[in-house]
C-alpha positions as CSV (number, residue, x, y, z in Angstrom):
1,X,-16.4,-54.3,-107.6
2,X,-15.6,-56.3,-104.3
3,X,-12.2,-55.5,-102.8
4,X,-8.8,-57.5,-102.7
5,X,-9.2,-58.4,-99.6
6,X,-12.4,-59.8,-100.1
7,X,-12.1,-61.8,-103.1
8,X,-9.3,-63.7,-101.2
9,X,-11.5,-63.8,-98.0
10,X,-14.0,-65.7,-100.5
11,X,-11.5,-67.3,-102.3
12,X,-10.2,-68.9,-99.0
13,X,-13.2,-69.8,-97.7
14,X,-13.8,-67.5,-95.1
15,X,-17.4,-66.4,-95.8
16,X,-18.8,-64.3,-93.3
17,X,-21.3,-67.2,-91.8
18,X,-18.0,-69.6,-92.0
19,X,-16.3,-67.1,-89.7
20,X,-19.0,-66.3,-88.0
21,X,-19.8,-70.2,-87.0
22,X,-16.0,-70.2,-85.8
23,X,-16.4,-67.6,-83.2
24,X,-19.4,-69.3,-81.7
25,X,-17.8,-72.5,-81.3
26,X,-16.1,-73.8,-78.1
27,X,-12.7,-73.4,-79.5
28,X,-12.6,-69.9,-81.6
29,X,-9.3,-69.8,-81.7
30,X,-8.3,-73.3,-83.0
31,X,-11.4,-72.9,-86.1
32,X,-10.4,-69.7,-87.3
33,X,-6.6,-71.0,-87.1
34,X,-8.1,-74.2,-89.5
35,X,-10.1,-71.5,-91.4
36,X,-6.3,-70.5,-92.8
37,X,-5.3,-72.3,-96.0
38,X,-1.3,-73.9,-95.6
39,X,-0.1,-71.9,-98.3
40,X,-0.8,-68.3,-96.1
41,X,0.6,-69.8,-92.5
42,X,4.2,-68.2,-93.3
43,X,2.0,-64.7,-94.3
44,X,0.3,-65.2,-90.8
45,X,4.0,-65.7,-89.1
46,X,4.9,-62.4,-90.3
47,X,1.9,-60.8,-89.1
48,X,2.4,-62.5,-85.8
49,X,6.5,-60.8,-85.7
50,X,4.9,-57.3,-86.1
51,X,3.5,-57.8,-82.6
52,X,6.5,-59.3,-80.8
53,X,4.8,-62.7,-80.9
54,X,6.6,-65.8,-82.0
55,X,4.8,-69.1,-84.0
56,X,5.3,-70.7,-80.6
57,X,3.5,-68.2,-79.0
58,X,0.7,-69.0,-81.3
59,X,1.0,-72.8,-80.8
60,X,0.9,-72.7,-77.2
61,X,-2.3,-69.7,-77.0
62,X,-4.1,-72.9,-79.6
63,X,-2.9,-75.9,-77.2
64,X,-4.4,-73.7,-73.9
65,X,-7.8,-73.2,-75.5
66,X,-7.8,-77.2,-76.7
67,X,-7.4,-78.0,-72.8
C-alpha cells in the first residue's frame, strides 16, 4: 500500500519523471513552483514561515531565476 504522501504526490501530478523534467529545465524553480496545485499554495506558505521565509521571499527567489 503506497504512502499518504505519495498518493497526493500522484494525485497532484507530481510523478517522479514530471519532477524530474522540472529540475532539468532552465528555470527549476519556477516548474516545480507550477507543479503545485492553487488549492495547497497557503500549505506551502506555512512551510515557507517554519524557515523564517516570507511569500515575498519566495516571489522574489522565482522573479531572479526568470531574469
Amino acid at each position: 500500500m503506497a504512502s499518504a504522501n505519495r498518493r497526493n504526490r500522484r494525485a497532484n501530478g507530481m510523478k517522479g519523471s514530471t519532477v524530474c523534467k522540472a529540475l532539468e529545465s532552465g528555470t527549476p524553480l519556477n516548474s516545480l513552483y507550477a507543479l503545485i496545485p492553487e488549492n495547497r499554495h497557503a500549505a506551502l506558505d506555512r512551510f515557507l514561515r517554519l524557515f523564517g521565509k516570507s511569500t515575498d521571499d519566495l516571489r522574489k527567489a522565482l522573479e531572479r531565476e526568470r531574469s
